[in-house]
PLY file of the C-alpha trace (Angstrom):
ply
format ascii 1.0
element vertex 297
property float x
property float y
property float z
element edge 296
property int vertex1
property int vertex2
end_header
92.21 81.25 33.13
92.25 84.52 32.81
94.15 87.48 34.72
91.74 88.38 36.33
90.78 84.98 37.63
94.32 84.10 38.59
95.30 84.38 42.00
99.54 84.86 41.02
97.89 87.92 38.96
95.86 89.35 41.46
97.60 89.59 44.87
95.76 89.73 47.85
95.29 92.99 49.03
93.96 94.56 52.26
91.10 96.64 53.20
88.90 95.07 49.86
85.87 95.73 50.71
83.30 92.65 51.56
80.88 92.91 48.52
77.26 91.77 49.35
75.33 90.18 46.46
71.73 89.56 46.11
69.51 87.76 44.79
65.66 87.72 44.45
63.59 84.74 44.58
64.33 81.86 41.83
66.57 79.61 40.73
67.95 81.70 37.87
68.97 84.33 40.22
70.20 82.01 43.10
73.06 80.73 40.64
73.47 84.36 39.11
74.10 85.86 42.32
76.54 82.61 43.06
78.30 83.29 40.04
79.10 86.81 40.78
80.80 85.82 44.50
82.80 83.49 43.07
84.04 85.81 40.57
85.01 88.37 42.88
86.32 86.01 45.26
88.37 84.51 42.81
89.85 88.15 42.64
90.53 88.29 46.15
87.34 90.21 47.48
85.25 88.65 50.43
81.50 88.45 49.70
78.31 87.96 51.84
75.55 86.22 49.65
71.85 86.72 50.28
69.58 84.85 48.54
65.53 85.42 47.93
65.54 89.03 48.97
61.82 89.79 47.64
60.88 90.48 43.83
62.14 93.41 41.79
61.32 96.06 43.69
62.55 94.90 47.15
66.09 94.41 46.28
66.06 97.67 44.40
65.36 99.25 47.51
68.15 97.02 49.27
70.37 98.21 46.91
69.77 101.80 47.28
70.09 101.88 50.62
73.18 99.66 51.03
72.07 96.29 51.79
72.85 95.20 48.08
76.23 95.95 46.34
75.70 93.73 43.36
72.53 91.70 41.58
71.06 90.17 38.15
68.73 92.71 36.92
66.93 92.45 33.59
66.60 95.62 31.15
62.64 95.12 31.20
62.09 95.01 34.89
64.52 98.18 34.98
61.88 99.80 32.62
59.49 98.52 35.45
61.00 100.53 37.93
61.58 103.46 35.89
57.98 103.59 35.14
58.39 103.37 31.52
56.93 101.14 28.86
58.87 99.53 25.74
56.35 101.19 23.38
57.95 104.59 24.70
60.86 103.45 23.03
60.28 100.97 20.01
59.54 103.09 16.52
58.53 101.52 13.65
61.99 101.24 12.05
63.52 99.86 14.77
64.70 95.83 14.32
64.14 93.42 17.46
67.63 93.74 18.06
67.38 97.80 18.22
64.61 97.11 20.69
67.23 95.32 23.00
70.32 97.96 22.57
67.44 101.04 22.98
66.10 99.44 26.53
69.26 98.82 27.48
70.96 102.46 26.75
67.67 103.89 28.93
68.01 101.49 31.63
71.82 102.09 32.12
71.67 106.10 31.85
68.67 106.48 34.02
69.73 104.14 36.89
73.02 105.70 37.01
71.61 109.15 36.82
68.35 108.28 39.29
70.20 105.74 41.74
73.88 105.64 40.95
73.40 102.37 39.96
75.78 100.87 37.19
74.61 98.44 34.52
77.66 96.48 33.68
77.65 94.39 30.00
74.70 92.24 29.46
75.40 88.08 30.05
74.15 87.18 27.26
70.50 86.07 28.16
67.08 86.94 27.35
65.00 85.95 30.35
61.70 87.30 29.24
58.46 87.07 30.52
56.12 84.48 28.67
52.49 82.32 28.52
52.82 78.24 28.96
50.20 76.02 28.66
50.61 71.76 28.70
51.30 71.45 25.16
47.98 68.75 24.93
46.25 71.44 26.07
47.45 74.08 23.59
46.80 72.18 20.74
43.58 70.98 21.74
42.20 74.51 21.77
44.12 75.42 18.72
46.15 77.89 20.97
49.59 79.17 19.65
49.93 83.11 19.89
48.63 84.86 23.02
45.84 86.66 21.07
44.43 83.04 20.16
43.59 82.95 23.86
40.46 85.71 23.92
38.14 83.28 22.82
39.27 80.80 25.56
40.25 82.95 28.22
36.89 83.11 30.50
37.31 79.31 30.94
40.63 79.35 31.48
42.32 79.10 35.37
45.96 81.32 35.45
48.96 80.79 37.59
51.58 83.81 38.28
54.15 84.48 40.45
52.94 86.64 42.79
55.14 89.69 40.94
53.85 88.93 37.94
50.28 88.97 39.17
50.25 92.86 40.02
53.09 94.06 37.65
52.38 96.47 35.00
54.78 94.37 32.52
52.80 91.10 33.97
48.76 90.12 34.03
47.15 93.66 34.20
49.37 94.80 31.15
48.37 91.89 29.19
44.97 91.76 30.17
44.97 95.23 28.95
46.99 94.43 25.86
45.66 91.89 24.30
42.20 93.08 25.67
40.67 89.89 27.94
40.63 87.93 31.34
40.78 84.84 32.79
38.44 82.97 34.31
40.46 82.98 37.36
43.66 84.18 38.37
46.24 83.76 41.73
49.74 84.35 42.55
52.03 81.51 43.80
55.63 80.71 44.55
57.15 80.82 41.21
58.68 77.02 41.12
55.13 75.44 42.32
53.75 77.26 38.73
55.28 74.62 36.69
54.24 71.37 39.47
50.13 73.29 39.32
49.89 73.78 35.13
51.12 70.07 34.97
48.74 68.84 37.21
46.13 70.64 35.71
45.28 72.49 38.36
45.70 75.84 36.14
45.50 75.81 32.19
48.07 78.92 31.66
51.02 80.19 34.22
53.36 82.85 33.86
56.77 81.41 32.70
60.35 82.59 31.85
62.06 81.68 29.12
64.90 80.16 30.19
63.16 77.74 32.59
64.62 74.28 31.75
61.23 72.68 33.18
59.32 74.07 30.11
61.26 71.56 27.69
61.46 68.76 30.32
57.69 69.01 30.92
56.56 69.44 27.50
55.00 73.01 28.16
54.74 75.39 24.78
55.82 79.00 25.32
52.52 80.98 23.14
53.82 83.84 20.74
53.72 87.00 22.52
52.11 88.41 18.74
51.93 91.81 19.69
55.00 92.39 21.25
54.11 93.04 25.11
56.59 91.98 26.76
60.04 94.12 26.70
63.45 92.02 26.08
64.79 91.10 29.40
68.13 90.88 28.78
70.53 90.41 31.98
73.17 92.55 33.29
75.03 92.87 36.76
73.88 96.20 38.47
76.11 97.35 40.93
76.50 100.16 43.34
78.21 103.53 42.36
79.71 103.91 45.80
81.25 100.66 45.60
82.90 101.37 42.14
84.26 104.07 43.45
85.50 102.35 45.87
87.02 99.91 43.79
86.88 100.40 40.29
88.37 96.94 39.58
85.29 95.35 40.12
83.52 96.35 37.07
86.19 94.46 35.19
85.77 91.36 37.27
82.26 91.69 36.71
82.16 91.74 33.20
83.92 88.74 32.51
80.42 87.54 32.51
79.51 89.54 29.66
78.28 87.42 26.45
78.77 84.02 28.85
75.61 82.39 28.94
72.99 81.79 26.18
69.32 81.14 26.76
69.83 76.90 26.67
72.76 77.01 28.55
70.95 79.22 31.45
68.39 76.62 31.16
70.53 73.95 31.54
72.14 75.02 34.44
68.71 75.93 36.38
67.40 72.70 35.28
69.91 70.64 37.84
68.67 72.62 40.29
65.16 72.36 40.03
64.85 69.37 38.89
68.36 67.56 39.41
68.47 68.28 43.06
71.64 70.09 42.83
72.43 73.45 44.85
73.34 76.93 43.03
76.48 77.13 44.12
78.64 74.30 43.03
76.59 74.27 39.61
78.21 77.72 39.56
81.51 76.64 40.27
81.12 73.99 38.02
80.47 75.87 35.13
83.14 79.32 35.95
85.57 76.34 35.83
84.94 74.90 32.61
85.24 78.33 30.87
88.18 78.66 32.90
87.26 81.96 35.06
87.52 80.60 38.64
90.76 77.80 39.54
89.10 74.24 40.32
87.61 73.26 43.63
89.24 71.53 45.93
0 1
1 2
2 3
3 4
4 5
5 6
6 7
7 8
8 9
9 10
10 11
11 12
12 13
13 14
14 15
15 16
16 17
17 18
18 19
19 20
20 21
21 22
22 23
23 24
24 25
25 26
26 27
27 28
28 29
29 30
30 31
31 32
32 33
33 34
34 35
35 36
36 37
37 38
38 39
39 40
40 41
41 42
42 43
43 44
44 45
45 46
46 47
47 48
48 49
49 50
50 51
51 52
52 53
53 54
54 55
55 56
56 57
57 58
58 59
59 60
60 61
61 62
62 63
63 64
64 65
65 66
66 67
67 68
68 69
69 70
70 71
71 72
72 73
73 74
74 75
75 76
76 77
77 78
78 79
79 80
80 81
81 82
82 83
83 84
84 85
85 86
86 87
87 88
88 89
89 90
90 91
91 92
92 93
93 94
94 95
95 96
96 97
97 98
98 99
99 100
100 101
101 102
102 103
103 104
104 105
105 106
106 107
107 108
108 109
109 110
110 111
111 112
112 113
113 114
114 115
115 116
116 117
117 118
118 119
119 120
120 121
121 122
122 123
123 124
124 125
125 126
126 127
127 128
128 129
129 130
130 131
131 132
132 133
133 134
134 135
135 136
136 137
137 138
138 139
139 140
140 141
141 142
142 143
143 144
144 145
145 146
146 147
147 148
148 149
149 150
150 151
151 152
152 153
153 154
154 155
155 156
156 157
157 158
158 159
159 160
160 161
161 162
162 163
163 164
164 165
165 166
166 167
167 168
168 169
169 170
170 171
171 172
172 173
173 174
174 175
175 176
176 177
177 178
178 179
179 180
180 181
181 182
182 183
183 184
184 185
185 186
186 187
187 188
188 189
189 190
190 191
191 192
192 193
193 194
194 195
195 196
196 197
197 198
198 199
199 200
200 201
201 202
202 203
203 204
204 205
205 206
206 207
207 208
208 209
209 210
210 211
211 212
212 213
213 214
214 215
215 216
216 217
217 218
218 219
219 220
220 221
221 222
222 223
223 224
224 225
225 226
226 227
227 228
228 229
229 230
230 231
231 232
232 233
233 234
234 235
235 236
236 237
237 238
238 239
239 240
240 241
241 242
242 243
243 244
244 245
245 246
246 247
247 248
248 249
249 250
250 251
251 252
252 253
253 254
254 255
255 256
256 257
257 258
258 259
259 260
260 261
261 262
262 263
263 264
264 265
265 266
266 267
267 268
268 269
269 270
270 271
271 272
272 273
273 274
274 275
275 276
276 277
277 278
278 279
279 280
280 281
281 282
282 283
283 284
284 285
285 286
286 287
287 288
288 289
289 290
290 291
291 292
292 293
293 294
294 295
295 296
């Protein structure tokens, strides 16, 4: 256990403020968010939780005016609300791993200068956007890279999360992008994506990458081949005025810096959706394995 994380180490103080996290609407998030109040509990700091506040935008909003202390963002969807676009910031020299350390320097200067918002240290995963289809179905058509899809496309159904449906790093950008449309397209809740591709009811949805339900359901991720989507690596964002407040949580915070990889994220979201379990003890459960939060009771 760590200092921070033990209780003999970290008195309890008064007047800490009560931190409110947020979360928006999926499962990733939902244990995310989890994670944080435990953290910050563990320190000694009260926390109200509120899950499924909107998409992107809506608990950007609830965080600049108050409502939100603390979330999950990813560096692409901060590009989102910034209004800028990877290609502003890729060159031609730059590795994939450039790529990641260039969105996230923009992200974290602009929303501190724009917002006061503070980017803390990334977690360690890369939820990006991407395509699924039923793997069958992909190889059927011959379908691997995103581009293979133009020929198919106008006899194809699509899925998306609502956001994803209307977001300029979602359907219109790749519609634009890789320069075709579907032969149909609606927004749904994101978890009933996965339960409509595999019953066929649409041939492509919107995924993210660290879905366990793409491995468990034998769905392929296609090749994003020209490099649409921005890396959407995760960070906790949290209020300037709150810092400022108390400074101390930024360390607390970044405990979860480098914690999670892509599998293990997918794990964990995996006995939720599909293991029945709730976000918050498979939170606990995992902050006490690597020895950041004391066991439960």
């Amino acid at each position: 256990m760590t200092a921070l994380g033990n209780p003999a180490a970290l008195m309890a103080q008064d007047n800490k403020p009560t931190v409110k996290v947020g979360s928006t609407n999926y499962t990733e998030q939902f244990i995310l968010a989890e994670m944080l109040s435990l953290l910050l509990e563990e320190a000694g700091y009260p926390t109200d939780v509120e899950h499924n506040i909107g998409g992107t935008a809506v608990i950007h909003e609830a965080r600049n005016a108050g409502d939100v202390d603390v979330h999950v963002e990813y560096t692409g969807s901060g590009l989102t609300i910034l209004g800028r676009d990877v290609s502003e910031i890729r060159t031609e020299d730059m590795t994939p791993d450039d790529v990641v350390e260039a969105v996230y320097d923009v992200v974290k200067s602009e929303y501190e200068a724009q917002f006061n918002a503070i980017w803390l240290e990334p977690i360690g995963i890369n939820n990006t956007y991407a395509l699924a289809m039923r793997r069958e179905h992909a190889e059927e058509l011959g379908v691997e890279k995103i581009s293979d899809l133009e020929e198919h496309a106008a006899d194809l159904d699509f899925g998306g999360s609502q956001e994803f449906i209307v977001r300029a790093d979602g359907l219109p950008g790749i519609m634009e992008t890789y320069g075709f449309e579907f032969g149909t397209s609606g927004g749904m809740e994101s978890g009933l994506m996965y339960q409509a591709l595999e019953n066929e009811d649409v041939d492509v949805i919107s995924a993210f990458a660290t879905d366990g339900r793409i491995v468990s359901l034998d769905f392929v991720l296609l090749e994003d081949d020209k490099g649409f989507f921005p890396p959407y690596y995760a960070a906790p964002v949290v209020r300037g005025e709150l810092l400022e407040e108390a400074p101390e949580v930024e360390e607390i915070l970044n405990q979860m810096a480098g914690l999670l990889d892509d599998s293990t994220m997918a794990e964990l979201n995996l006995r939720v959706d599909e293991g029945g379990e709730e976000p918050r003890p498979v939170a606990e459960d995992f902050l006490t394995q690597q020895q950041l939060i004391g066991s439960p009771e």
